[in-house]
C-alpha positions as CSV (number, residue, x, y, z in Angstrom):
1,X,8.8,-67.9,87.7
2,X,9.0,-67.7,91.6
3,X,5.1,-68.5,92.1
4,X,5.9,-71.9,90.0
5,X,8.7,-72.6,91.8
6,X,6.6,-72.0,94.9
7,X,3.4,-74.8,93.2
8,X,6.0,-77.7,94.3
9,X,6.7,-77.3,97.5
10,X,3.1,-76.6,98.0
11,X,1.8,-79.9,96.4
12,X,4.6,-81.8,97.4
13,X,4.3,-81.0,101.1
14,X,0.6,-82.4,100.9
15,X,1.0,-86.2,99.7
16,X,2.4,-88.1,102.8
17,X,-1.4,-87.3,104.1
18,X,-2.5,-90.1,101.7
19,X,-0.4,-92.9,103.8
20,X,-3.5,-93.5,105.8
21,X,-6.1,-93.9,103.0
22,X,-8.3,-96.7,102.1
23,X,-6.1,-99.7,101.2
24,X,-7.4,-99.4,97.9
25,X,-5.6,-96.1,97.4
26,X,-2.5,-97.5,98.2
27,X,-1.5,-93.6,98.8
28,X,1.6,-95.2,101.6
29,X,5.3,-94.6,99.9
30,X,6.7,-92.5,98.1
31,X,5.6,-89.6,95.8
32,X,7.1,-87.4,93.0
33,X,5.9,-84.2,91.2
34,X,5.2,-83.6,87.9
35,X,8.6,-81.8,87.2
36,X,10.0,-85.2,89.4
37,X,12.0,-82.1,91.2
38,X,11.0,-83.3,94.7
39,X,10.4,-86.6,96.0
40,X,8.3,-87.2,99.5
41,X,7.5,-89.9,101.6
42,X,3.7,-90.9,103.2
43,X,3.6,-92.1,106.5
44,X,1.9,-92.2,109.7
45,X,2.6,-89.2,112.4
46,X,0.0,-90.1,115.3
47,X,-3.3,-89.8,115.0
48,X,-2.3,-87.7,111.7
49,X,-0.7,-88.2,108.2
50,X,3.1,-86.3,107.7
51,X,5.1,-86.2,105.1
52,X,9.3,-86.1,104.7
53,X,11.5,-85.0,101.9
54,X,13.7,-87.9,100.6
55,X,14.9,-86.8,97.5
56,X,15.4,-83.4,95.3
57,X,17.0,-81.8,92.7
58,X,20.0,-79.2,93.4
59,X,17.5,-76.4,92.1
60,X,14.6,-77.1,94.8
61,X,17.0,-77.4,97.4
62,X,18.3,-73.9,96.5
63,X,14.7,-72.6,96.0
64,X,14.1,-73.6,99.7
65,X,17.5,-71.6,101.2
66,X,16.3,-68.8,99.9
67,X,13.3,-69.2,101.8
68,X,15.1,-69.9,105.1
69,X,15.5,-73.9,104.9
70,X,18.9,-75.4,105.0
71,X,18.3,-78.3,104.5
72,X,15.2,-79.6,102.3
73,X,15.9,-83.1,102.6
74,X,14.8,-84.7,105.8
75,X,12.1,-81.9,106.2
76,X,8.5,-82.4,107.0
77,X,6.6,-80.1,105.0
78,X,3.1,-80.6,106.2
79,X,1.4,-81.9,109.1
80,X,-2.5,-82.6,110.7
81,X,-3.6,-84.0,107.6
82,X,-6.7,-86.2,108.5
83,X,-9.2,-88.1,105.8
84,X,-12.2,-85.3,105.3
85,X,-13.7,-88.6,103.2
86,X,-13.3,-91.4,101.5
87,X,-10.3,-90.5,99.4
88,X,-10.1,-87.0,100.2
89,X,-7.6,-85.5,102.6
90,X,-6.8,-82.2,104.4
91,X,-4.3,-80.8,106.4
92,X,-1.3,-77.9,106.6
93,X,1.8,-77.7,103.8
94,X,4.9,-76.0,104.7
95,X,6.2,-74.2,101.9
96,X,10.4,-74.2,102.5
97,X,10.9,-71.4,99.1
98,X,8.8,-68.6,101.0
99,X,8.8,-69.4,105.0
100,X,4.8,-70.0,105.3
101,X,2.2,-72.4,106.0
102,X,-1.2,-73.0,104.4
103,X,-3.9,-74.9,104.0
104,X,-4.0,-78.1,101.4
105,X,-5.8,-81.0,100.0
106,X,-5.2,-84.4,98.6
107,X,-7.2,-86.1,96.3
108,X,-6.8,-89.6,95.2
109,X,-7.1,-90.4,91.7
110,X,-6.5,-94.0,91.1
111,X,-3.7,-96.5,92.5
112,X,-0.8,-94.8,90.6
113,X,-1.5,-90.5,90.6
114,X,-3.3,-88.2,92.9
115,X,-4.2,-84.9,92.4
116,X,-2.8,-82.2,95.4
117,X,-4.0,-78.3,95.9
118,X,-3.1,-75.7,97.7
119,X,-4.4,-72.7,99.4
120,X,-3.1,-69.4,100.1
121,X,-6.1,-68.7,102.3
122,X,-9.3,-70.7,102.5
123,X,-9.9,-72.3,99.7
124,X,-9.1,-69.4,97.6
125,X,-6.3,-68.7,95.3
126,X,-5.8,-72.8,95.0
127,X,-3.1,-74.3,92.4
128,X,-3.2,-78.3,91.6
129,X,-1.4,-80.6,89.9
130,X,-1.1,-84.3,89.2
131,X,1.8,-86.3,91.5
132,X,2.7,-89.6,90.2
133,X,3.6,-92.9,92.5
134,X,7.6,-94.2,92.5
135,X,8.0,-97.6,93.4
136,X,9.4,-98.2,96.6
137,X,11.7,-101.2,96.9
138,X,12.0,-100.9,100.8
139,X,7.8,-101.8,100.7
């Protein structure tokens, strides 16, 4: 039950790298995950893509103090993430619930979903799942 509590905050943590992507993508807003537990933001952090926590559910924000992060919302979970091609992104993912970083990918699927991986090390021992577009009335 832990290690798919962990799948989440691993996934989640990857999307805001899809803020720069082709406009085509249109991978800038916001993000949720298949259980719609976490909800993350896409934007722009230098020459990189980052991604905030805007919205979760009481049980994710528990999941990450017991991992060592107060506070969940507001948190950037990954960072470096830069377009390895057209569509295809990679970068690091914080994961709050255990304390660690690793490596992850984005993959854009159409306008609306994306798939997200992550890595315990390498690109071995990788976990994906399908994150879904919210609509974002402030643009």
């Amino acid at each position: 039950m832990i290690g798919m509590l962990r799948l989440p905050l691993i996934i989640v943590a990857m999307l805001p790298a899809l803020a720069q992507a082709a406009p085509a993508d249109r991978s800038r807003g916001i993000w949720r995950n298949p259980s719609n537990s976490v909800h993350i933001r896409a934007h722009p952090c230098g020459q990189t893509m980052c991604g905030t926590v805007i919205w979760a559910s009481d049980k994710a924000k528990a999941d990450a103090r017991r991992g060592g992060t107060e506070e969940l919302i507001g948190a950037q979970l990954f960072s470096g993430f830069v377009q390895e091609r057209n569509g295809v992104w990679r970068g690091k993912v914080f994961v709050p619930d255990i304390g660690k970083t690793f490596s992850g990918t984005i993959t854009v699927m159409n306008a609306r979903t994306l798939k997200g991986a992550g890595c315990l090390i390498g690109r071995i021992g990788c976990k994906s799942q399908i994150w879904t577009s919210v609509d974002d009335p402030a643009g």
